[in-house]
N, C-alpha and C positions, 0 to 999 in steps of 0.2 A: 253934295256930290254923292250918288251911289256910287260902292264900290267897285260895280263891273265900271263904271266908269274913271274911277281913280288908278284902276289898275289900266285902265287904257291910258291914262298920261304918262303912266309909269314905261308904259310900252311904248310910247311915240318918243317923247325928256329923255327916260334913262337908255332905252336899250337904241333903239331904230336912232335918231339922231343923232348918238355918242357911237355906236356902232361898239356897241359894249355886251358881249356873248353874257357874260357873267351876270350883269344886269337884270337880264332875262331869267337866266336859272332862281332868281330870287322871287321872282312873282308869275311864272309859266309854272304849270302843273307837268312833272316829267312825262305826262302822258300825250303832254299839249300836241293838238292836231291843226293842220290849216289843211282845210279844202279848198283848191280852187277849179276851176271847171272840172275835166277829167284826173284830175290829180289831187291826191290825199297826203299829203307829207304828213305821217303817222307817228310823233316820238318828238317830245324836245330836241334832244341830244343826238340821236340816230340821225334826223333824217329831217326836219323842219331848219334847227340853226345851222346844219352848214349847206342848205340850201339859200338860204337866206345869203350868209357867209359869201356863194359864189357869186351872187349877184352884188355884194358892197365889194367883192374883189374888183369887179367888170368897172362898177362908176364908183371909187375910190372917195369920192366927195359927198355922196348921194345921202339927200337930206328927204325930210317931210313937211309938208307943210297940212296943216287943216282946215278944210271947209266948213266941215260941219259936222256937230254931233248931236245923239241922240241916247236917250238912259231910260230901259227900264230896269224891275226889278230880274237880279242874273243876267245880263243882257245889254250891248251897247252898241251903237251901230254908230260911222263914221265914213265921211265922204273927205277925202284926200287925196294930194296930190305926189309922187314922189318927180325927185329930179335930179340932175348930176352929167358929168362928162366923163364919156367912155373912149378911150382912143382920139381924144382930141375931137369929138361928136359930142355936143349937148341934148339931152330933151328932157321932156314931162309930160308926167304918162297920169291920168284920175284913175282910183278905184273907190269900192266901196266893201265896208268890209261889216260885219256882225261878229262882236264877241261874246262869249261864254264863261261865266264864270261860276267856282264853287267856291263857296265860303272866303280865305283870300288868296285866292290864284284864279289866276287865266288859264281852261281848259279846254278852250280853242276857240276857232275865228271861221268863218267861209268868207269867202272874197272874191271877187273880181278885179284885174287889173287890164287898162287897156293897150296890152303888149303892143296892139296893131298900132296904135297909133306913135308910140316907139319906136318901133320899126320904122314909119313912114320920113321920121323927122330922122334918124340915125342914116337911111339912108339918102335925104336929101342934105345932110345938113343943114338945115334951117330948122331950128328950136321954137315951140311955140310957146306961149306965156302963163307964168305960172297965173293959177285964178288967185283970188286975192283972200288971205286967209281969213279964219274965223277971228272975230273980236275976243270973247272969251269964252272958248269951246269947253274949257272942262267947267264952265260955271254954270252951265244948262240944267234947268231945275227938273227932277223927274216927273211926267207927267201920266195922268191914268189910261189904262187903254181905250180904246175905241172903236168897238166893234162897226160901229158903221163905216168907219173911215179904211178901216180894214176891208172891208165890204166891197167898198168901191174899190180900192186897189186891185180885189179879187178880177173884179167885173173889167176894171181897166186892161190886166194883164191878158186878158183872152182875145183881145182883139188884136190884129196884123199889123205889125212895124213899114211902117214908119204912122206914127201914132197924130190925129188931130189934135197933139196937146204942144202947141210951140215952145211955150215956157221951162218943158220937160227937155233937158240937155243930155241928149245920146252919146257915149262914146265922143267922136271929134265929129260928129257931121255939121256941127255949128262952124266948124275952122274949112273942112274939104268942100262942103256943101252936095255930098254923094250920100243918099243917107243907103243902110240895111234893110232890104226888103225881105222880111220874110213872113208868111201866113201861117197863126199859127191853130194848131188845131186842139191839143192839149194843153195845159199849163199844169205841172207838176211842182207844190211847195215845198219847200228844205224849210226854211223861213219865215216868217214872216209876225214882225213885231208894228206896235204903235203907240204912241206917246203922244196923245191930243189929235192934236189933227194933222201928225208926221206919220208917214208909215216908209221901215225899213223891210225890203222883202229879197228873199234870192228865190229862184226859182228856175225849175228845167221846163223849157219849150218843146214839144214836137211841134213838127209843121212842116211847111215847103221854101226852103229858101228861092228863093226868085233873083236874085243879085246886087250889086252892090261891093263887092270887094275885090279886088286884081285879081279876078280867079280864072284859071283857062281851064276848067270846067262848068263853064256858063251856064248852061242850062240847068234848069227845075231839076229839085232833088228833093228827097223826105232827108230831113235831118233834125239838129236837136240844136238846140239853145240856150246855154244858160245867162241867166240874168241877173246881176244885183242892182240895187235901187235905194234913195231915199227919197218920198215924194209927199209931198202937199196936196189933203182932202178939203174943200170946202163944198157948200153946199148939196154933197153926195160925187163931187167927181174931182179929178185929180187936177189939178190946175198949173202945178210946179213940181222941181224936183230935178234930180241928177242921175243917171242908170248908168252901166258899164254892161258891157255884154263880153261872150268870150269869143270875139270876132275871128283873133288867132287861133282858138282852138278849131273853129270853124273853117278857115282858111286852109288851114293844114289838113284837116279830111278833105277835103274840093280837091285839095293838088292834088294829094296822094290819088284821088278818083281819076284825074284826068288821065 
């Protein structure tokens, strides 16, 4: 097990599922950052754990489960699920996240979480199912990079959503059957790692949303996208995999437009 990856079980076991602040100060770097779309929680102690904090206040119960991991060297990427009851409302929401490590600390994450689709199950109440966790996620052997495989991801991420790759699980469009249409015109890297023929990437989109989401600003807009991902190269092209996109961030500029 590398380290950036041992300290991610440390972070899912002791801190995130014990809901143990202190836990964290033991293997987080005070400097520790998470990015996730528009937002940068900059500071352990400042401004990341009791963000964190308000959202284990919200679902009192709220656990993790994992999909899937991934280890290189400094660096560890994971596809995850969190879950829990808010108000008497259940749901479960996937992200994917990339960590950062020095020496032995974690000194930050980017992530993506699929707020939107939280939203949709808190206000319908009806909970959708958790996926079925990883067999034995912190036992993933590190693997070398791969510049081809990298390649193709490159190549895959410039083309317009909703993507010819079935296998590839968007956000909930597998659960709604409404997928995100958007055309994108640049793709901008934060990210982007690979381990055999796994490639973990985040990345900001420009382009033109086209629709897809409860928005009463319908119409075509230039806007931005970010994306995290872990996905499967064979043959030069992406075949599998799991993305989150930041649909609520998107959502919320649409209103505010309308």
């Amino acid at each position: 097990m590398t380290t950036t990856l041992a300290l991610l079980r440390r972070w899912v076991v002791d801190y995130f599922n014990r809901h143990d602040a202190a836990a964290a100060r033991e293997f987080c770097a005070p400097d520790y950052a998470l990015s996730i779309g528009d937002v940068v929680l900059a500071g352990r102690d400042a401004e990341w754990l009791p963000a964190v904090d308000v959202q284990m206040q919200n679902f009192p119960g709220m656990a993790m489960t994992v999909h899937q991991t991934l280890a290189g060297d400094g660096w560890a990427a994971i596809w995850f699920s969190e879950h829990g009851m808010s108000k008497g409302k259940s749901a479960v929401w996937s992200g994917v996240g990339i960590y950062r490590s020095e020496g032995d600390v974690l000194i930050g994450c980017v992530a993506q979480e699929d707020y939107m689709t939280r939203r949709r199950q808190l206000k319908t109440g009806e909970a959708d199912e958790v996926d079925p966790p990883a067999v034995a996620p912190w036992d993933v052997e590190p693997a070398s990079s791969n510049n081809n495989a990298e390649g193709a991801v490159r190549r895959w991420l410039q083309g317009r959503w909703p993507k010819d790759t079935p296998a590839v699980i968007c956000d909930d469009e597998h659960i709604t059957g409404t997928p995100l249409e958007f055309d994108v015109m640049q793709t901008e890297v934060g990210a982007l790692h690979s381990a055999g023929n796994h490639v973990a990437f985040n990345v900001r989109q420009t382009g033109t949303y086209r629709g897809g989401l409860p928005d009463p600003a319908s119409s075509p807009a230039e806007e931005t996208l970010d994306c995290n991902g872990i996905v499967r190269v064979e043959d030069g092209k992406v075949v599998s995999g799991r993305v989150i996109r930041d649909r609520m961030g998107l959502w919320v500029r649409r209103r505010e437009a309308a």
